[in-house]
C-alpha angles and dihedrals in degrees: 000000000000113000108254105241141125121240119259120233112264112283098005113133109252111273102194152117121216113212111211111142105091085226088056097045087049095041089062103040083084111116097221087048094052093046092045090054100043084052089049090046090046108036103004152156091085141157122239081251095059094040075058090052099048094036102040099232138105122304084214086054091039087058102040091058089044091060094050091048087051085061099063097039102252094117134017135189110282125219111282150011126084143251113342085351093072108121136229137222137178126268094221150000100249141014132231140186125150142158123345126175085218112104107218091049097048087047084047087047096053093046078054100059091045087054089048101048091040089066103029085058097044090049096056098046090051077052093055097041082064123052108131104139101022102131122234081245090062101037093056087047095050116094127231126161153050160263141205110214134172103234130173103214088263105052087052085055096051102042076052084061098052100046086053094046081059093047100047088073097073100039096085083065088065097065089026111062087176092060089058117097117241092264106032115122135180121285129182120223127203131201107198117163123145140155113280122227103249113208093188089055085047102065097037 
């Protein structure tokens, strides 16, 4: 199974932490913990208060979850502040975890990805039960749909390469506000591409 990841722009150094440990990869498959670490990667350094704050729970159960992610090195103690007001950052731009021959960490990987799609997916449709003030302009651009193709293993990775070669054009607008077009706003972008079940191989 492809890492999940996201490309880097050309010539950045990597920004990333590998999970390979099965008590990390299930450690982060918590929906709070996933949520807490994409806020820190997006709008941190914060305080547990202020994860309570942006996440509506509470800020006991915020650091709490912050402690645990600290565990696993996916988010550290940042400069400043003082007692339960120290805040926290994250320890790198992306996340990545793949395939292992191991058994417990393909069984944590895949716990993982469940826990993944299942938030990527609830998020969108959240996303698609609100659309007051999306304008006709965005709603033809936006993407939604999908294909069956006949694909070797090698011929899905690299289709995988070349999406994020295309990608990789636009990341440096994320940390470079400067480098974004007026009317350029955040998308998220999803790579989803996994082996169908085939009924017809099924029954030879």
């Amino acid at each position: 199974m492809p890492e999940n990841s996201t490309p880097q722009p050309e010539g950045a150094t990597p920004h990333s932490v590998r999970l390979t440990d099965p008590r990390a990869l299930r450690a982060y498959a918590h929906p709070l913990r996933m949520t807490l670490v994409g806020l820190l990667r997006r709008h941190g350094p914060f305080t547990a208060t202020r994860a309570a704050e942006l996440t509506g729970e509470s800020v006991a159960s915020c650091s709490y979850h912050l402690r645990i992610l600290a565990k696993y090195g996916l988010v550290e103690e940042a400069p400043g502040g003082r007692g339960r007001e120290k805040p926290w950052q994250a320890t790198a731009r992306y996340t990545e975890w793949g395939y292992s021959d191991d058994p417990s960490v393909a069984q944590a990987t895949d716990e993982l990805n469940v826990a993944v799609a299942e938030r990527y997916f609830g998020r969108f449709a959240q996303v698609l039960e609100s659309r007051e003030g999306v304008s006709k302009e965005w709603r033809e651009a936006e993407l939604f749909g999908d294909a069956l193709v006949y694909l070797t293993p090698g011929e899905l990775a690299s289709l995988g390469e070349r999406i994020d070669d295309m990608l990789r054009a636009y990341l440096d607008r994320e940390e470079n506000p400067a480098a974004r077009p007026p009317d350029a706003r955040p998308v998220s972008f999803l790579k989803i591409a996994y082996l169908d079940p085939d009924p017809d191989e099924d029954e030879e």
